[in-house]
C-alpha positions in Angstrom: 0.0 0.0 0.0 2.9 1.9 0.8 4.4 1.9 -2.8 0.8 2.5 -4.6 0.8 5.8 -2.3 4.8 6.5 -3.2 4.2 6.0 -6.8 0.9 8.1 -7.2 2.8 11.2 -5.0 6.0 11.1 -7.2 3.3 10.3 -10.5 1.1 13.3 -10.1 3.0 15.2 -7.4 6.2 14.8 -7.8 8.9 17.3 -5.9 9.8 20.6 -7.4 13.4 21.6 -7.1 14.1 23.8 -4.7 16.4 26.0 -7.3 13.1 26.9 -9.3 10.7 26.7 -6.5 10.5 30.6 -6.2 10.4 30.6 -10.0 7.8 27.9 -10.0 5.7 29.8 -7.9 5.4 33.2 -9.6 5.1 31.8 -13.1 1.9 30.2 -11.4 0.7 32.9 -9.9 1.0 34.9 -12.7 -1.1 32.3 -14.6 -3.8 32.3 -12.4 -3.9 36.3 -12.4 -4.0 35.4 -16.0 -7.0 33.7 -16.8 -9.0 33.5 -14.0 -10.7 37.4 -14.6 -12.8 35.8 -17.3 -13.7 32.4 -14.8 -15.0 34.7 -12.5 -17.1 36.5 -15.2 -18.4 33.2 -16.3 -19.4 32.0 -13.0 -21.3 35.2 -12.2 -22.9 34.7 -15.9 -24.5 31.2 -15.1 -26.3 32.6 -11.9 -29.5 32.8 -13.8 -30.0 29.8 -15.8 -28.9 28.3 -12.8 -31.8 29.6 -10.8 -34.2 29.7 -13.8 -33.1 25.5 -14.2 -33.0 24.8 -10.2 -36.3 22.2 -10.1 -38.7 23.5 -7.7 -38.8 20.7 -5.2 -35.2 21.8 -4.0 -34.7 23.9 -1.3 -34.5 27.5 -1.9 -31.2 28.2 -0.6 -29.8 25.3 -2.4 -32.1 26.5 -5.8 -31.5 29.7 -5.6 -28.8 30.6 -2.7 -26.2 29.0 -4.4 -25.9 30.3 -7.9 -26.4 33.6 -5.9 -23.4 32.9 -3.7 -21.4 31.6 -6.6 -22.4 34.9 -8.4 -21.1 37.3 -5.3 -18.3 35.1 -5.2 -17.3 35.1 -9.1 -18.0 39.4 -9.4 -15.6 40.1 -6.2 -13.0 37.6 -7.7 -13.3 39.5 -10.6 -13.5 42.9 -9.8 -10.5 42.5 -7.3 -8.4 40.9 -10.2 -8.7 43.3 -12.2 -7.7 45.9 -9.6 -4.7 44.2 -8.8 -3.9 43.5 -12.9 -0.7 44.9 -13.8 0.9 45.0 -10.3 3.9 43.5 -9.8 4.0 39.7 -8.6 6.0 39.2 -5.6 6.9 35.9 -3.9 4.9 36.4 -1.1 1.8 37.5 -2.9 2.4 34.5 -5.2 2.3 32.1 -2.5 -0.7 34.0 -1.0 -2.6 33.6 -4.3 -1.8 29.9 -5.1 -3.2 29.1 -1.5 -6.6 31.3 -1.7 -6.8 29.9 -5.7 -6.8 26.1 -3.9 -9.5 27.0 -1.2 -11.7 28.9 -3.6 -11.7 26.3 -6.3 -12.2 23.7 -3.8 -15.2 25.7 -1.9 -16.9 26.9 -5.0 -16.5 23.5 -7.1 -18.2 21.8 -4.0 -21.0 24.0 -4.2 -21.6 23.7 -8.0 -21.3 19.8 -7.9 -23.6 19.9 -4.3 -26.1 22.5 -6.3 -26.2 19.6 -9.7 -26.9 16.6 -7.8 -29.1 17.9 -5.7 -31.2 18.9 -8.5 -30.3 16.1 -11.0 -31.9 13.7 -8.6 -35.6 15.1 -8.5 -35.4 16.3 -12.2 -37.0 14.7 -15.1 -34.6 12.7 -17.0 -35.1 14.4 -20.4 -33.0 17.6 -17.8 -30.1 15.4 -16.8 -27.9 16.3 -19.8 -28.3 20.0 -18.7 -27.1 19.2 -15.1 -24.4 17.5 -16.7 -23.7 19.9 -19.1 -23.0 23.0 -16.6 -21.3 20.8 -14.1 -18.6 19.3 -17.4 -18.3 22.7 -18.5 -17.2 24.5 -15.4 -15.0 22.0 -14.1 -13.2 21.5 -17.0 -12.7 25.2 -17.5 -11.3 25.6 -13.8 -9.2 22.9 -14.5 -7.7 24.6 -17.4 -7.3 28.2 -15.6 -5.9 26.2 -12.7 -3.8 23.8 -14.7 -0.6 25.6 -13.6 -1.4 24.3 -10.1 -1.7 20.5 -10.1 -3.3 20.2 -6.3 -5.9 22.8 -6.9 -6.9 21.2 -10.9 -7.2 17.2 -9.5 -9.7 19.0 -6.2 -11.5 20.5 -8.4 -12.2 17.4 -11.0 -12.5 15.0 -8.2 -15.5 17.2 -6.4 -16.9 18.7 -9.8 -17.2 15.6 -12.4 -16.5 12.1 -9.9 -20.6 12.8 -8.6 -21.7 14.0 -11.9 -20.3 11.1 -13.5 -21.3 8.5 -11.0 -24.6 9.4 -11.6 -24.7 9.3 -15.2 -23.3 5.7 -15.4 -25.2 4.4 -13.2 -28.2 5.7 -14.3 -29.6 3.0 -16.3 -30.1 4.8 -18.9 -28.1 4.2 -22.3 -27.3 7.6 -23.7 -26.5 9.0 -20.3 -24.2 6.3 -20.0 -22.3 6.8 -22.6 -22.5 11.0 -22.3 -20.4 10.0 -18.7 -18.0 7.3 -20.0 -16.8 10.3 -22.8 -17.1 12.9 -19.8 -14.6 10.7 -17.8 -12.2 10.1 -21.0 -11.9 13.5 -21.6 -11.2 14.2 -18.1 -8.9 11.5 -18.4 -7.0 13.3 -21.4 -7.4 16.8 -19.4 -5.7 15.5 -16.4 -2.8 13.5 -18.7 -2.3 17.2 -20.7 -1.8 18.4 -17.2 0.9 16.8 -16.0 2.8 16.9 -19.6 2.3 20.7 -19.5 3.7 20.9 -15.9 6.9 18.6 -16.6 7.6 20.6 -19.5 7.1 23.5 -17.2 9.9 22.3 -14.9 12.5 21.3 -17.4 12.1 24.8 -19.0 12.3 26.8 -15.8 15.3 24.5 -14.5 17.1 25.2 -18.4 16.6 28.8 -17.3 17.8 28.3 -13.9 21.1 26.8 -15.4 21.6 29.3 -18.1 20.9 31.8 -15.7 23.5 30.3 -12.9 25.9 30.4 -15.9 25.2 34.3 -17.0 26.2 35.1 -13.6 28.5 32.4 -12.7 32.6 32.0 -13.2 32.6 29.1 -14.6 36.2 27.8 -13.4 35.9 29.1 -9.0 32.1 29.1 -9.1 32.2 32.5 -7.6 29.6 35.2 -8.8 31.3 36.5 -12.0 31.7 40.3 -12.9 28.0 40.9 -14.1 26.9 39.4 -11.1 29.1 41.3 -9.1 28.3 44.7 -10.9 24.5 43.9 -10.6 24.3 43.0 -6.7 26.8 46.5 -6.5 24.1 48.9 -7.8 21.4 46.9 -5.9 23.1 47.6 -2.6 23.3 51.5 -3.4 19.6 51.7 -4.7 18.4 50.5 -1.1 21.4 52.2 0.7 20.9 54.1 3.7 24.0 56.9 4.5 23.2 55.3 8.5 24.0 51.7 7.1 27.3 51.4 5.2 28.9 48.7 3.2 32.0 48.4 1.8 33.9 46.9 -1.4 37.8 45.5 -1.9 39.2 44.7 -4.9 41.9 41.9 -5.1 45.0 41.2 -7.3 47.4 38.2 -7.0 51.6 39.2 -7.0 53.0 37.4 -9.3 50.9 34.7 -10.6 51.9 35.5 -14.3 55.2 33.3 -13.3 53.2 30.1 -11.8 51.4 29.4 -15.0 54.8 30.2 -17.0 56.8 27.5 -14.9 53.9 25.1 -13.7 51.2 24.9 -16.4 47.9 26.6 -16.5 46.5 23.7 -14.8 48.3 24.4 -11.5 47.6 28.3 -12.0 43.6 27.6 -12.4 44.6 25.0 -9.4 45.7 28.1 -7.4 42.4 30.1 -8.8 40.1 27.8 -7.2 41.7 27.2 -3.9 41.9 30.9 -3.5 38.3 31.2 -4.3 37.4 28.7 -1.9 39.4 30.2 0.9 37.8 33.4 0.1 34.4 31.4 0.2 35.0 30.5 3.9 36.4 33.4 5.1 33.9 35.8 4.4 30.6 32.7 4.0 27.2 34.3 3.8 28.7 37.9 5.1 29.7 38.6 1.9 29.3 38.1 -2.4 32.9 37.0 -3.3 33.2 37.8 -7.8 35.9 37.0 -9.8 36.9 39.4 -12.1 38.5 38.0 -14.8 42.1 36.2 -14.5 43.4 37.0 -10.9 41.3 39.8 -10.0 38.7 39.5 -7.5 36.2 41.5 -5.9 34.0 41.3 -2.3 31.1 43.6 -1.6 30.6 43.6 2.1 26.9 44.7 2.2 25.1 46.8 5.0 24.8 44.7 8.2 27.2 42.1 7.8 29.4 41.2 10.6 32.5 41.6 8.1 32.1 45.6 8.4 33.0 45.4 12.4 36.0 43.4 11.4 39.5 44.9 9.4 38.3 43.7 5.9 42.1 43.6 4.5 43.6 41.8 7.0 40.7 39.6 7.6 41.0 38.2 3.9 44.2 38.6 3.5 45.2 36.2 6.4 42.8 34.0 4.8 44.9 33.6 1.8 48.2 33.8 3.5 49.4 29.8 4.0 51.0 28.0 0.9 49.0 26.2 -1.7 49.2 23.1 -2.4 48.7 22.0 -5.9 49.2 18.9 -7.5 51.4 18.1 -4.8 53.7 20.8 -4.9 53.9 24.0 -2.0 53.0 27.1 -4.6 53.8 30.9 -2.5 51.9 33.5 -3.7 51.2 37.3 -2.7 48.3 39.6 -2.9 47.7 43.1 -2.8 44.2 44.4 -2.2 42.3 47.9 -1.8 39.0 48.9 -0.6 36.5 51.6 -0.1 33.5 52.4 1.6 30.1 53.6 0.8 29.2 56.1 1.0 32.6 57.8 2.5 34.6 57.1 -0.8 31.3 57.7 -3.1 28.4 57.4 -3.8 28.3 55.6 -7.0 29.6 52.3 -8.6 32.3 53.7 -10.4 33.2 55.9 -8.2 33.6 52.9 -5.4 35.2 51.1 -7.9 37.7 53.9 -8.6 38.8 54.2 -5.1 39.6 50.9 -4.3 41.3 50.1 -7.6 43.7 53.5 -6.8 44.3 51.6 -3.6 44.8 48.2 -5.3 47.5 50.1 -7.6 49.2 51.0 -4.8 49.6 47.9 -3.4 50.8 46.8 -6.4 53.3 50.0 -7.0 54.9 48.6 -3.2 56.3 45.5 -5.0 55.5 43.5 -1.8 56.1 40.1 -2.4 54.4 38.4 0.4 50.6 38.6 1.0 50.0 42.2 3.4 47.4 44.3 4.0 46.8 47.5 2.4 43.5 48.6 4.0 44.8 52.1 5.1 45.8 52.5 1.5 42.4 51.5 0.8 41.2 54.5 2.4 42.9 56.9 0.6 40.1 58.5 -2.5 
């Protein structure tokens, strides 16, 4: 019982990545924003056939308090999308909506299928297909505005056409039977369109994710690359605050031009990615560590982190101090490095970037040979 359960959760539910899970999310949310407006437009529409069909026998606030409920329900759901339309979709509001979209299906689909059975069972047969009609219709038009969200789609099919349907085959009667055995193959298609559409979903939004990760990502350290680098900079000063600082250093090896000329390139990009990784763990989630292109790097310290109450040079530099070990061999090799702070040195990108490359330079200019700090060069605009 066990493996039926594990193979129908992985079949029709199966995990979403958690790379793409935000992405997932929005795309739909945004779907639902989508096509819903003209759901709710519909739902408000049937209100009076629905009452005008309801067989008199039926209680009134099944007969008629339904379809009006449905009706308040399908005009506020409306009105409030269309308010809302061309607001920007944030992750929370995306989560918010997917969550209200799976109760309101599941609350409004229950009162449609409660509303048809109730009334297909003291109606004349010649009014069945009518009953059956509406109910079909509305389900499998949900369904297809909530097809972006699998949970919500199979709630709304299994209250909506399972009654419907149970009715019509067991009614004895031989064209209701067969209306119901096409109502439950085409549900059966619906739901096998679903789950294509949503696999294809996920292998698109993960190619994104990867080309994406690969836009922004050095491909030999794995550190953020310069675009990245550059993009998180100017995000940093659009929400900056002059009572909340942050800071920037710019890194240069000494003398690396030498290790690929007497070792190989393979031991140079060697040394590359063990200095990316010590700069990795020394500054962890405090920091976005780039790599610049050859043996330039770059760390944006941003407002808050517990790297701004520390000496930013020496803190990295002591981190990159030790010998590396390559391919079995003890490589020595210096840095220099010069920083700036924001928004003491500037109050731009470039100009940030100016003052800690002026400071960089003079690192340089001081020929030092072994790794050293050059923070209070750093400082100088």
């Amino acid at each position: 019982m066990t493996g039926v359960y594990h193979w129908l959760r992985t079949r029709f539910f199966p995990p979403i990545p958690d790379a793409i899970r935000d992405d997932v999310a929005l795309l739909r949310a945004n779907r639902v924003e989508t096509l819903t407006p003209m759901l709710f437009l519909m739902l408000a529409a049937t209100t009076p056939t629905a009452i005008y069909a309801g067989v008199d026998t039926v209680h009134p606030i099944v007969r008629i308090g339904f379809p009006v409920t449905l009706a308040i329900i399908g005009l506020l759901g409306f009105i409030f999308l269309m308010h809302n339309r061309g607001r920007r979709m944030s992750l929370r509001r995306a989560r918010r909506m997917i969550k209200e979209s799976m109760w309101l299906s599941g609350t409004t689909g229950a009162m449609c299928s409660s509303w048809t059975v109730i009334n297909w069972m003291p109606a004349p047969p010649s009014t069945h297909s009518y009953y059956a009609m509406i109910m079909a219709m509305g389900s499998l038009a949900t369904a297809y505005c909530l097809s972006s969200i699998r949970l919500a789609t199979f709630i709304n099919l299994l209250i909506g056409l399972v009654p419907i349907s149970f009715l019509m085959l067991t009614s004895g009667n031989p064209p209701e039977i067969a209306a119901g055995t096409s109502l439950v193959v085409a549900t059966i298609f619906l739901l096998r369109m679903i789950l294509q559409q949503h696999d294809q979903l996920i292998d698109l939004l993960q190619l994104q994710h990867q080309m994406r990760d690969l836009a922004h990502t050095d491909p030999l350290t794995g550190l953020a690359n310069r675009r990245e680098f550059d993009m998180r900079l100017d995000e940093e000063i659009a929400k900056g605050d002059t009572s909340s600082p942050f800071a920037i250093a710019l890194l240069d090896l000494n003398g690396f031009k030498p290790i690929n000329d007497q070792h190989g390139h393979a031991i140079g990009d060697g040394v590359l990615c063990e200095l990316a990784e010590r700069l990795r763990r020394a500054c962890g989630d405090h920091a976005v560590v780039a790599r610049q292109g050859g043996d330039e790097f770059a760390i944006l310290v941003p407002a808050g982190s517990i790297l701004l109450k520390t000496s930013l040079a020496d803190h990295v530099l002591s981190a990159l101090a030790a010998p590396y070990r390559i391919g079995g061999r003890s490589i020595g090799v210096g840095a220099g490095i010069g920083t700036a702070s924001w928004p003491e040195h500037g109050d731009s990108a470039r100009k940030l970037l100016e003052v800690a490359d002026r400071a960089l330079y003079a690192a340089k200019a001081a020929d030092r040979e072994k790794t050293s700090s050059v923070e209070s060069i750093g400082r100088v605009a």
